[in-house]
PyMOL CGO cylinders between C-alpha atoms (Angstrom):
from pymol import cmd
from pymol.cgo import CYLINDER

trace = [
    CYLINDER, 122.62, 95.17, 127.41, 121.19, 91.53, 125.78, 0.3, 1, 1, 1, 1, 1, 1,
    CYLINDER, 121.19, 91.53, 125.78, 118.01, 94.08, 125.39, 0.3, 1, 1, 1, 1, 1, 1,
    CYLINDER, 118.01, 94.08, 125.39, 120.31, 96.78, 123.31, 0.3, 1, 1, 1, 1, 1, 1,
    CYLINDER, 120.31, 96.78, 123.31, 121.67, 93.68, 121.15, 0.3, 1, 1, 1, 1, 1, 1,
    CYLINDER, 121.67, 93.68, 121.15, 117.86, 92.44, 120.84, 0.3, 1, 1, 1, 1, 1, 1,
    CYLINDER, 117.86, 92.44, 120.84, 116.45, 95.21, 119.83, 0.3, 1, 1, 1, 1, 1, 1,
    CYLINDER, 116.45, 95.21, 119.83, 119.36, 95.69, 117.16, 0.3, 1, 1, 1, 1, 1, 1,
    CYLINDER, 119.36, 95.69, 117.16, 119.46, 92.26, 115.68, 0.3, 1, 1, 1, 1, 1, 1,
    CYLINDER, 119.46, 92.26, 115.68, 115.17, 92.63, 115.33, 0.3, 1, 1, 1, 1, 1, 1,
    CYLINDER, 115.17, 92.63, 115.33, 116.30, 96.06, 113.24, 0.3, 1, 1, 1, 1, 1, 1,
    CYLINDER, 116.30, 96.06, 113.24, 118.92, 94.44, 111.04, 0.3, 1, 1, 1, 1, 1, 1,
    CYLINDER, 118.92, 94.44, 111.04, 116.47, 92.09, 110.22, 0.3, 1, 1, 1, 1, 1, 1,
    CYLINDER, 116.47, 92.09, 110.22, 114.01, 94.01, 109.63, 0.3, 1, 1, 1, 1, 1, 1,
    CYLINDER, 114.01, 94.01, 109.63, 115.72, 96.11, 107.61, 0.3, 1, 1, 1, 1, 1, 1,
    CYLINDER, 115.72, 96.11, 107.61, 116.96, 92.93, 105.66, 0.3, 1, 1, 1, 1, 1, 1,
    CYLINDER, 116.96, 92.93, 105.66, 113.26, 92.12, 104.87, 0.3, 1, 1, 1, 1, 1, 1,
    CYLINDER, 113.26, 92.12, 104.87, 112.15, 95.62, 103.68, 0.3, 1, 1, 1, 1, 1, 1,
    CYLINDER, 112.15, 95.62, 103.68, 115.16, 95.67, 101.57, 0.3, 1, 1, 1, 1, 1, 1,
    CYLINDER, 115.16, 95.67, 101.57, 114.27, 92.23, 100.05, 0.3, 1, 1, 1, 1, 1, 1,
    CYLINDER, 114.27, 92.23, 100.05, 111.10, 93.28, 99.30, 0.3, 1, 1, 1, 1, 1, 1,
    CYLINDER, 111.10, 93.28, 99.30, 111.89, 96.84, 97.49, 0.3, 1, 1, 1, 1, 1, 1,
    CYLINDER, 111.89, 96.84, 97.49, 114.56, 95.12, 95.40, 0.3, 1, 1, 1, 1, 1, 1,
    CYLINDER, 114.56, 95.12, 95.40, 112.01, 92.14, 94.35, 0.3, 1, 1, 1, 1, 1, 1,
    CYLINDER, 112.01, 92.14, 94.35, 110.07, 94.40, 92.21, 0.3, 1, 1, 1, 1, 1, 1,
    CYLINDER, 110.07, 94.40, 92.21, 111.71, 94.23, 88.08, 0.3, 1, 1, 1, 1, 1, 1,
    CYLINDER, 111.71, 94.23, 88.08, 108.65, 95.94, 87.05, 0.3, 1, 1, 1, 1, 1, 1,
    CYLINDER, 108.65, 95.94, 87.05, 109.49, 99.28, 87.45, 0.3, 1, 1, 1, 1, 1, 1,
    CYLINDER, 109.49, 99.28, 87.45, 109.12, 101.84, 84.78, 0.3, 1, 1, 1, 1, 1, 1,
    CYLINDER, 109.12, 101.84, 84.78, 111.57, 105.07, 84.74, 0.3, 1, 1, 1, 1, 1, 1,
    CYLINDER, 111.57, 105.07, 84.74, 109.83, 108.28, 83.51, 0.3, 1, 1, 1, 1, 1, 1,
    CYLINDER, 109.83, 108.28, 83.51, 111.49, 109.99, 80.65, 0.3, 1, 1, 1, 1, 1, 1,
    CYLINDER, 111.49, 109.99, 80.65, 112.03, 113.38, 82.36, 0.3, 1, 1, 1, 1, 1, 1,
    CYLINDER, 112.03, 113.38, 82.36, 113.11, 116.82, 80.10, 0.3, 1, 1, 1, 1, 1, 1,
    CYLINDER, 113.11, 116.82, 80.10, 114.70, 119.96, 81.18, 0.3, 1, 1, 1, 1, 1, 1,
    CYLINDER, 114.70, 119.96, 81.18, 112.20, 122.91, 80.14, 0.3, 1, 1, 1, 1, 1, 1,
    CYLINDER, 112.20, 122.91, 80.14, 115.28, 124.85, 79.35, 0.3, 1, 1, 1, 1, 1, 1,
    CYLINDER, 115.28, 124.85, 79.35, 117.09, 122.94, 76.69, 0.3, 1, 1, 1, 1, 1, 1,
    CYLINDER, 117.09, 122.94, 76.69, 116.83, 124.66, 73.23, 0.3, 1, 1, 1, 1, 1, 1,
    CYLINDER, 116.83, 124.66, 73.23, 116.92, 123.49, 69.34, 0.3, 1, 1, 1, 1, 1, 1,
    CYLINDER, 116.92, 123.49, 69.34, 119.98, 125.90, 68.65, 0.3, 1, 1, 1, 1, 1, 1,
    CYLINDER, 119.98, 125.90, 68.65, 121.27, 128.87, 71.17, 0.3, 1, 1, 1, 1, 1, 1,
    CYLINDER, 121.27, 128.87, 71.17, 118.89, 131.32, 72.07, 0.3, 1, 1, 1, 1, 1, 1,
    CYLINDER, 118.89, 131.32, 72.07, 119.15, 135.10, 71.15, 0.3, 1, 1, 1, 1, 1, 1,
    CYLINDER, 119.15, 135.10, 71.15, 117.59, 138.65, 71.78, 0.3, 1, 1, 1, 1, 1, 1,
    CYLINDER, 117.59, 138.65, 71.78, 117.61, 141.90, 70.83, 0.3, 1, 1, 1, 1, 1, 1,
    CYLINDER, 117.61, 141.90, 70.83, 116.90, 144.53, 73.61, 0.3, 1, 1, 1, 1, 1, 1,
    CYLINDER, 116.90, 144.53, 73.61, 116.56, 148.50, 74.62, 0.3, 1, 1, 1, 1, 1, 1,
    CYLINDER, 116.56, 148.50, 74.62, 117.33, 148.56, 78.24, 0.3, 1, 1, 1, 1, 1, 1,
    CYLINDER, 117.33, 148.56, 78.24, 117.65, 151.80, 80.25, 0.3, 1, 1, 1, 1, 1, 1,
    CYLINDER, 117.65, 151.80, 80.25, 119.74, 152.52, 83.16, 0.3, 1, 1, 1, 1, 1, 1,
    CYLINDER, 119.74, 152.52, 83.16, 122.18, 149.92, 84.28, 0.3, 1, 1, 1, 1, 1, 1,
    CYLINDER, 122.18, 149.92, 84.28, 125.60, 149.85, 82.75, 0.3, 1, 1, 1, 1, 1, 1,
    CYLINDER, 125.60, 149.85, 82.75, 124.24, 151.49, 79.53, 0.3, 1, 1, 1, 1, 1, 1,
    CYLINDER, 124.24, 151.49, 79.53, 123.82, 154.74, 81.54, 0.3, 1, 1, 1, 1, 1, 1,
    CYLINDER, 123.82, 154.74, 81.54, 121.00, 156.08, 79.71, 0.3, 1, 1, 1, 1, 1, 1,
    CYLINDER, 121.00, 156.08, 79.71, 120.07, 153.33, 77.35, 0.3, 1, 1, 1, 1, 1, 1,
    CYLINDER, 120.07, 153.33, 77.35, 121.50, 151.08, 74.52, 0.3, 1, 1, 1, 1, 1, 1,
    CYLINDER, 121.50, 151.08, 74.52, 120.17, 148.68, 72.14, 0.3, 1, 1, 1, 1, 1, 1,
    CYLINDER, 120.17, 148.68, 72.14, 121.52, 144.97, 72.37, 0.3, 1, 1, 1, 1, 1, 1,
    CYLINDER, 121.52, 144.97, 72.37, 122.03, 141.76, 71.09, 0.3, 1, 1, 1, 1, 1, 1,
    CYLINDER, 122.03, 141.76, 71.09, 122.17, 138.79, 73.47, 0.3, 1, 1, 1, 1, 1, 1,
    CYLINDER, 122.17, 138.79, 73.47, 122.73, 135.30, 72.90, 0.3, 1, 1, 1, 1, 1, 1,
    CYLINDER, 122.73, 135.30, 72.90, 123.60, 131.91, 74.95, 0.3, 1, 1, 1, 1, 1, 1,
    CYLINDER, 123.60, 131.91, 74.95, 126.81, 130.07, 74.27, 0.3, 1, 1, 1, 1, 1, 1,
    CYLINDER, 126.81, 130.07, 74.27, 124.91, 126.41, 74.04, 0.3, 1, 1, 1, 1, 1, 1,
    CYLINDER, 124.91, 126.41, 74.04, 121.43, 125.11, 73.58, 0.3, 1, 1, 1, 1, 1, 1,
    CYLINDER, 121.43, 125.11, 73.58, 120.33, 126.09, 76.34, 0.3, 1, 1, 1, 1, 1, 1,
    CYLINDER, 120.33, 126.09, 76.34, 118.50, 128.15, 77.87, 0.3, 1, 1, 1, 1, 1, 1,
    CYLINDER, 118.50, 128.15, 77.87, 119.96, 128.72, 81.18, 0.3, 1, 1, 1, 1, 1, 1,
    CYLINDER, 119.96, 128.72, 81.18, 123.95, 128.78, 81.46, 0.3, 1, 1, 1, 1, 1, 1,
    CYLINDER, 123.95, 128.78, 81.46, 126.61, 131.52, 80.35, 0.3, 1, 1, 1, 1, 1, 1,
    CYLINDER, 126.61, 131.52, 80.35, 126.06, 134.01, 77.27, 0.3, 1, 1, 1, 1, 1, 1,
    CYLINDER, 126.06, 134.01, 77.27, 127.34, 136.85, 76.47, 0.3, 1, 1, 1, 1, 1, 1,
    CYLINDER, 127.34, 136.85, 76.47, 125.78, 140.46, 75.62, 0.3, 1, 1, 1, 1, 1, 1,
    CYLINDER, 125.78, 140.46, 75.62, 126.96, 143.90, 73.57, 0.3, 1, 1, 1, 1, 1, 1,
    CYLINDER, 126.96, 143.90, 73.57, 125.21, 147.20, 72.25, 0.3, 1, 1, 1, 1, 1, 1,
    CYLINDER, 125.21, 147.20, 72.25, 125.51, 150.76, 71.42, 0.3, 1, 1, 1, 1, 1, 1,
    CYLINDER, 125.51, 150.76, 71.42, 123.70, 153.99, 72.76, 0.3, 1, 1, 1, 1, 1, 1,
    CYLINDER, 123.70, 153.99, 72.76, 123.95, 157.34, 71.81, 0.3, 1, 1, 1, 1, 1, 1,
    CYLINDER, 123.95, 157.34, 71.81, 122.70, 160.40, 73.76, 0.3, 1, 1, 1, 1, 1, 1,
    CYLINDER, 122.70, 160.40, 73.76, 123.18, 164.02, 75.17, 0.3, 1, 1, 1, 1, 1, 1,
    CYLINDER, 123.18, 164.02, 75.17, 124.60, 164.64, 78.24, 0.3, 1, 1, 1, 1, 1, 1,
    CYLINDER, 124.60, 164.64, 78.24, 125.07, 168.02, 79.35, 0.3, 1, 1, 1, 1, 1, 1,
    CYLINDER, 125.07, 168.02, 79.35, 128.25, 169.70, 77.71, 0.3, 1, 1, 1, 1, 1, 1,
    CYLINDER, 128.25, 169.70, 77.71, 128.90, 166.45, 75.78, 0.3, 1, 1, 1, 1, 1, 1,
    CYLINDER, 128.90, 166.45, 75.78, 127.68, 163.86, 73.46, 0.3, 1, 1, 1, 1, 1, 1,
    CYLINDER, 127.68, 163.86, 73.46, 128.36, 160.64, 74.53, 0.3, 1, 1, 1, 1, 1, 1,
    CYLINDER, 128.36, 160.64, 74.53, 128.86, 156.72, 72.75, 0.3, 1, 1, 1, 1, 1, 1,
    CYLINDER, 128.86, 156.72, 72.75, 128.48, 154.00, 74.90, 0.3, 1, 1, 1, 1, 1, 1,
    CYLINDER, 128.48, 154.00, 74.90, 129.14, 150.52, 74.11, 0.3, 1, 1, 1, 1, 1, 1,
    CYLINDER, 129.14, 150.52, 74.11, 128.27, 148.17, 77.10, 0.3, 1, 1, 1, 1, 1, 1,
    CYLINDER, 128.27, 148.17, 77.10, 129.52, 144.85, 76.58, 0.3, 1, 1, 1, 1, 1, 1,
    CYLINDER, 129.52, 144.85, 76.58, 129.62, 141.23, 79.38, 0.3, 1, 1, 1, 1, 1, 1,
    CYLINDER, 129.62, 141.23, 79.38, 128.92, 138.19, 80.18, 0.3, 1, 1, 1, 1, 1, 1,
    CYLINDER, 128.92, 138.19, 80.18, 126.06, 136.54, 82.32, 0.3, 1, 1, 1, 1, 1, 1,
    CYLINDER, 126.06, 136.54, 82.32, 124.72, 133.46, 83.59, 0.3, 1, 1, 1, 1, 1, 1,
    CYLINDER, 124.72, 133.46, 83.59, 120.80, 132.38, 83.84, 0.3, 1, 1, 1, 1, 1, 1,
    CYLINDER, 120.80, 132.38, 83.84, 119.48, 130.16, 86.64, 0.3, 1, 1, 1, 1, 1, 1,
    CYLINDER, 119.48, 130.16, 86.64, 115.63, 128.89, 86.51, 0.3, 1, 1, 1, 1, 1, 1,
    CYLINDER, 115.63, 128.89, 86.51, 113.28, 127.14, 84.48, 0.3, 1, 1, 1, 1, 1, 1,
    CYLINDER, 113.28, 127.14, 84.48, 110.80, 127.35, 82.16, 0.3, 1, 1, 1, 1, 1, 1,
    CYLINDER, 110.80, 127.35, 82.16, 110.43, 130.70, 81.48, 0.3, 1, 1, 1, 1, 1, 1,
    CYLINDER, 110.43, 130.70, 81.48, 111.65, 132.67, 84.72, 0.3, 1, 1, 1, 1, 1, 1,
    CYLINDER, 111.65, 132.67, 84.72, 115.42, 133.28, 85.01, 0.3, 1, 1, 1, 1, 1, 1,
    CYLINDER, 115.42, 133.28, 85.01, 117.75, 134.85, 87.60, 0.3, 1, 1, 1, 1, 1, 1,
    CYLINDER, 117.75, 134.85, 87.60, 120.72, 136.76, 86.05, 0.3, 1, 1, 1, 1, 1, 1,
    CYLINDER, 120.72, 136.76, 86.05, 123.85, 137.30, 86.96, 0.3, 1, 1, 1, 1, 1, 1,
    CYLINDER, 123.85, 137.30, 86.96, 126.65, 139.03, 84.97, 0.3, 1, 1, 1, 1, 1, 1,
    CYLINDER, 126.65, 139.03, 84.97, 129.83, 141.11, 84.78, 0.3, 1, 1, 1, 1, 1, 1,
    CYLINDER, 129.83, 141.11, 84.78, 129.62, 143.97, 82.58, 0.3, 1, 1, 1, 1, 1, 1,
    CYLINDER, 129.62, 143.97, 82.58, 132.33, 147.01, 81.38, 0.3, 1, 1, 1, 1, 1, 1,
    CYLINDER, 132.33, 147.01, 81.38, 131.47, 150.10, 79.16, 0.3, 1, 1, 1, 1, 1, 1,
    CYLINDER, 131.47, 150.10, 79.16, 133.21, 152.01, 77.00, 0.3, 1, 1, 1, 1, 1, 1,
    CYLINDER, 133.21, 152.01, 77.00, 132.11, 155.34, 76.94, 0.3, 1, 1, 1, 1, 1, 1,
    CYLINDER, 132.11, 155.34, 76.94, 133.43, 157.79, 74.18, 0.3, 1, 1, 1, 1, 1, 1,
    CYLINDER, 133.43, 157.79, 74.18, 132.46, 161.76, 75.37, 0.3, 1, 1, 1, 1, 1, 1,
    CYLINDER, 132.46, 161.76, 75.37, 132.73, 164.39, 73.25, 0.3, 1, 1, 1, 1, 1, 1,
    CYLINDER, 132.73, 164.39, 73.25, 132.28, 167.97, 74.09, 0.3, 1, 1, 1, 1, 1, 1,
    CYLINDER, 132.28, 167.97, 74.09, 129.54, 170.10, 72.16, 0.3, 1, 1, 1, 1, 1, 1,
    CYLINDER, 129.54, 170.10, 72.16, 131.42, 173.39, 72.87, 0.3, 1, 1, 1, 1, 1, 1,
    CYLINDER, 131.42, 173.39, 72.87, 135.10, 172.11, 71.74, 0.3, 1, 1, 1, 1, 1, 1,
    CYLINDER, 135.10, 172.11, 71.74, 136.09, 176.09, 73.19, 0.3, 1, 1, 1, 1, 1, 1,
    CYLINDER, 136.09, 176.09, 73.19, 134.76, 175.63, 76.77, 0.3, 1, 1, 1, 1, 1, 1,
    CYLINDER, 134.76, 175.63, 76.77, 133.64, 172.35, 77.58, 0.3, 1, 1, 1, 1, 1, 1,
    CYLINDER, 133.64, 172.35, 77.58, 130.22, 172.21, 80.14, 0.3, 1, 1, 1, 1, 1, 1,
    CYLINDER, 130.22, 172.21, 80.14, 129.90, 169.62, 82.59, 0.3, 1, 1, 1, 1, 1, 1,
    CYLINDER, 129.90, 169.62, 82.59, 128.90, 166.12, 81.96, 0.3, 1, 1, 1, 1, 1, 1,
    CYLINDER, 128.90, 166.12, 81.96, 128.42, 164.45, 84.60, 0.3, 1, 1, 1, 1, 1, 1,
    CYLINDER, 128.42, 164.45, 84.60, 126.04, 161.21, 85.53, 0.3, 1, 1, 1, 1, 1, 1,
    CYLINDER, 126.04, 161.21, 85.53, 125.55, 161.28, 89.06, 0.3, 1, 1, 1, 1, 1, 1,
    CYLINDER, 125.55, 161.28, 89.06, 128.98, 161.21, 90.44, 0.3, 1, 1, 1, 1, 1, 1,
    CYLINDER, 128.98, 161.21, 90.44, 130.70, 159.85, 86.85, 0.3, 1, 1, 1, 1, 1, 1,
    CYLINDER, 130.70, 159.85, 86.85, 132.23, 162.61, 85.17, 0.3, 1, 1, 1, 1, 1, 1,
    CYLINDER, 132.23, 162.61, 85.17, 132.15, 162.52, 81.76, 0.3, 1, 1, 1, 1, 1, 1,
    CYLINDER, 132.15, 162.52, 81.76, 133.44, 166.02, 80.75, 0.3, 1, 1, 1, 1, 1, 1,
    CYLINDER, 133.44, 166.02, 80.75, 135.17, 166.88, 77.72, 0.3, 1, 1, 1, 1, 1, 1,
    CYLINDER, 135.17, 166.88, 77.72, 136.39, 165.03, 74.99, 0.3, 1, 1, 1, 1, 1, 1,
    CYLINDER, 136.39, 165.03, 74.99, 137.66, 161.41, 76.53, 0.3, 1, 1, 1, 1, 1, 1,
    CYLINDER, 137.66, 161.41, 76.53, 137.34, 157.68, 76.64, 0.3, 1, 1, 1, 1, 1, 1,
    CYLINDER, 137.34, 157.68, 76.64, 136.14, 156.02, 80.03, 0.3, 1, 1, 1, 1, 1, 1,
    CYLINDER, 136.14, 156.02, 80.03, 135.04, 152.50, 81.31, 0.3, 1, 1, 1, 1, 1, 1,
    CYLINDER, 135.04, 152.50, 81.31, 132.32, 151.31, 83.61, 0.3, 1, 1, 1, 1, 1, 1,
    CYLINDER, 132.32, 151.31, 83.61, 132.24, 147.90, 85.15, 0.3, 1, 1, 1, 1, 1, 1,
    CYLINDER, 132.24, 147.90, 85.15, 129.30, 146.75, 86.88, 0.3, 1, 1, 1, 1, 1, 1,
    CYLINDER, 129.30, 146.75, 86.88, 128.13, 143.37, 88.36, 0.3, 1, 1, 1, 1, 1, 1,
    CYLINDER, 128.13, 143.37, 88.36, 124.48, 142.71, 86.58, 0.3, 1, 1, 1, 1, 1, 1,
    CYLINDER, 124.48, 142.71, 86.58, 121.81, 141.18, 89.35, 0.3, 1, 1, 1, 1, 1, 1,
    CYLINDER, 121.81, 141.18, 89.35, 118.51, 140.54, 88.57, 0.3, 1, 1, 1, 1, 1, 1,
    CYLINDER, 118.51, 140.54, 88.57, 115.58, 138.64, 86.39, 0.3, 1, 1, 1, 1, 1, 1,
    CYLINDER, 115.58, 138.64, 86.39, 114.49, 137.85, 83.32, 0.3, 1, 1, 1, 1, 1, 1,
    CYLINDER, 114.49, 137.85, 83.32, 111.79, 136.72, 80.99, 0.3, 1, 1, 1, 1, 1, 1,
    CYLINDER, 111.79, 136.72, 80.99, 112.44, 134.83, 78.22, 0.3, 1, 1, 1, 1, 1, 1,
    CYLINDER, 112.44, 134.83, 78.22, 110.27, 131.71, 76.29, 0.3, 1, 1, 1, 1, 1, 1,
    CYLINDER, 110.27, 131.71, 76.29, 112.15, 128.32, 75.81, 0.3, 1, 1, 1, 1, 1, 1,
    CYLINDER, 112.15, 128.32, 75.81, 112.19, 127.39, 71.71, 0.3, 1, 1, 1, 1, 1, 1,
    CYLINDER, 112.19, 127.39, 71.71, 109.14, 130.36, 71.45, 0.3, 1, 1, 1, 1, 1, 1,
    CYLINDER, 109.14, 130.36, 71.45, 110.27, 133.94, 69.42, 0.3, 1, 1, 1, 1, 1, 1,
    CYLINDER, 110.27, 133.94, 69.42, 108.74, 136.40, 71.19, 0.3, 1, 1, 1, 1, 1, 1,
    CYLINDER, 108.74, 136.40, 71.19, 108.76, 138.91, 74.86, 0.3, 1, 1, 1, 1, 1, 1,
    CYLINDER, 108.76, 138.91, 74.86, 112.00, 139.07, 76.57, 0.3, 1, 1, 1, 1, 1, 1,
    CYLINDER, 112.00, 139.07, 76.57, 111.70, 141.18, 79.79, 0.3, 1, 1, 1, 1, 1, 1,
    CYLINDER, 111.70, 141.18, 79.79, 114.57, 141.63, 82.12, 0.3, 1, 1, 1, 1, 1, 1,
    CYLINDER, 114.57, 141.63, 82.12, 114.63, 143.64, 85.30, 0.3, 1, 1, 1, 1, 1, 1,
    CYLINDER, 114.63, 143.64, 85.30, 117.27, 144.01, 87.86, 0.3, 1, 1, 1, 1, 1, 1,
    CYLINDER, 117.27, 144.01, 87.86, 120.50, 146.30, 89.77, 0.3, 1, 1, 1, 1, 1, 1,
    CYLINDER, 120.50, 146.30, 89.77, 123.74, 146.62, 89.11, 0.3, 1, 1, 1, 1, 1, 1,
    CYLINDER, 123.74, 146.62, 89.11, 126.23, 148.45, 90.94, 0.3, 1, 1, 1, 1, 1, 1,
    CYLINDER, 126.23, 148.45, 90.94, 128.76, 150.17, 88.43, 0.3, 1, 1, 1, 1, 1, 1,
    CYLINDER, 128.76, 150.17, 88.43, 132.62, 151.37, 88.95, 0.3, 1, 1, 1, 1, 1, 1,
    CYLINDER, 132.62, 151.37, 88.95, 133.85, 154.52, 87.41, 0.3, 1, 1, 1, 1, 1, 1,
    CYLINDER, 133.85, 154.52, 87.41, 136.00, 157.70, 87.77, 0.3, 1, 1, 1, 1, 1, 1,
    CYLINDER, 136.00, 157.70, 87.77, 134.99, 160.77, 88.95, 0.3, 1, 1, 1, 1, 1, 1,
    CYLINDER, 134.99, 160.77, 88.95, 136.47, 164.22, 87.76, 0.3, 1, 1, 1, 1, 1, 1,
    CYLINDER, 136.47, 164.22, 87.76, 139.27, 163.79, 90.40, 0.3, 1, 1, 1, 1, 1, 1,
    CYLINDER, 139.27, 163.79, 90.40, 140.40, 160.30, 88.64, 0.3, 1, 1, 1, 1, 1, 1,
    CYLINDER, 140.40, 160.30, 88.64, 139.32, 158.32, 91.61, 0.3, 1, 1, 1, 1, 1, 1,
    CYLINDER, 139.32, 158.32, 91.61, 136.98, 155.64, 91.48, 0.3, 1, 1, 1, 1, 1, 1,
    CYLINDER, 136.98, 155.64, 91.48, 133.70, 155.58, 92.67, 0.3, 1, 1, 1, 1, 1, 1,
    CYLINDER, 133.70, 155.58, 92.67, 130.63, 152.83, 93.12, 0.3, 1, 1, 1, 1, 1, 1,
    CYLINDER, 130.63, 152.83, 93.12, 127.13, 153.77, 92.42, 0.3, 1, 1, 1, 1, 1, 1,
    CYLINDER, 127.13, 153.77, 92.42, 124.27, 151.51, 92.60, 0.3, 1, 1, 1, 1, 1, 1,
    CYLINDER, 124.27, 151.51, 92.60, 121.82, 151.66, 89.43, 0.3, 1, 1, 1, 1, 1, 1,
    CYLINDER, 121.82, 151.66, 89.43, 118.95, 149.92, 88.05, 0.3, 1, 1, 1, 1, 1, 1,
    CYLINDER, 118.95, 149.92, 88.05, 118.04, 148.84, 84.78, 0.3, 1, 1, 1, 1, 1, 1,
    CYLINDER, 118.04, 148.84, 84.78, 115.01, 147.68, 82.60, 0.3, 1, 1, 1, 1, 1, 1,
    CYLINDER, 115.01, 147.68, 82.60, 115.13, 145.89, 79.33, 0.3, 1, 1, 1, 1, 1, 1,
    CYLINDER, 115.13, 145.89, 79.33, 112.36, 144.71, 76.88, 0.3, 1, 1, 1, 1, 1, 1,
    CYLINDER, 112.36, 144.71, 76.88, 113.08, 143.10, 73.86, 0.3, 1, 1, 1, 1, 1, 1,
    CYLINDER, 113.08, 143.10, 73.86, 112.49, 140.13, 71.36, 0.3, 1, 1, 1, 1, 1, 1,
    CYLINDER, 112.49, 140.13, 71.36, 113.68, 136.92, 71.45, 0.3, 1, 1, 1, 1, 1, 1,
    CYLINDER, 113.68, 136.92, 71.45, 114.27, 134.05, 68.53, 0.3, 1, 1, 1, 1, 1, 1,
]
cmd.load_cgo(trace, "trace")
């Protein structure tokens, strides 16, 4: 036991000394350190992406909330294409978060369609459908999907935005009932 107590007063002191000495030093000089992703105002894109909650593909406009570069934002566009019996209007619309640095970002976002369909025979409508999302006839439906993935994107630099990723989308199916389907989607684009 006196060894135990030994061997801890010899450590409190020591400790005390090594302490002493770090705090001794005034000199010290702190290094001005800046976040890559800061920006001089918010930072915006326009994009064509295919797949993903735009179905076929949309062109969009994305911009950040603050001056920075990672941190929430907020994204909407408009497609227009043929699909089957029906022509359809989509307008995908969300919000999403970026995570990273420099000039590599994770993504993350929540995103709902609207989807206008209307039928090219107004007689006897074909089938529309997009995998199991049915689309037939002249009506309005949403999508929701959950936006996972990454993208490329210059800090304070116009120029290449690239953005990759899945999303798993929610919609109804002739029946009414929902159902999930897992998608991908690819977007290139310019930033400023």
């Amino acid at each position: 036991m006196k060894q135990f107590i030994a061997i801890l007063i010899f450590m409190m002191c020591a400790t005390t000394i090594v302490y002493a000495q770090h705090t001794t030093d005034t000199t010290v000089k702190r290094k001005k350190v800046l976040v890559k992703t800061f920006t001089t105002k918010p930072a915006q894109a326009i994009f064509l992406e295919g797949g993903g909650n735009s179905l076929i593909w949309s062109v969009n406009y994305d911009r950040r909330f603050t001056n920075r570069l990672d941190g929430l934002g907020f994204r909407f566009g408009a497609g227009y294409f043929p699909l089957g019996g029906s022509n359809l209007l989509v307008v995908p619309f969300g919000i999403n978060i970026l995570a990273g640095s420099k000039n590599h970002f994770a993504e993350l976002g929540i995103n709902a369609t609207v989807v206008n369909a209307t039928s090219k025979n107004k007689a006897n409508p074909a089938e529309s459908k997009y995998g199991q999302l049915d689309f037939t006839g002249n009506k309005t439906n949403m999508v929701y999907g959950v936006l996972m993935g990454y993208r490329y994107q210059q800090v304070n630099k116009k120029g290449l935005q690239f953005r990759v990723g899945i999303e798993p989308i929610l919609g109804k199916r002739i029946d009414d009932n929902m159902v999930i389907a897992i998608t991908g989607h690819i977007g290139i684009g310019y930033s400023f």
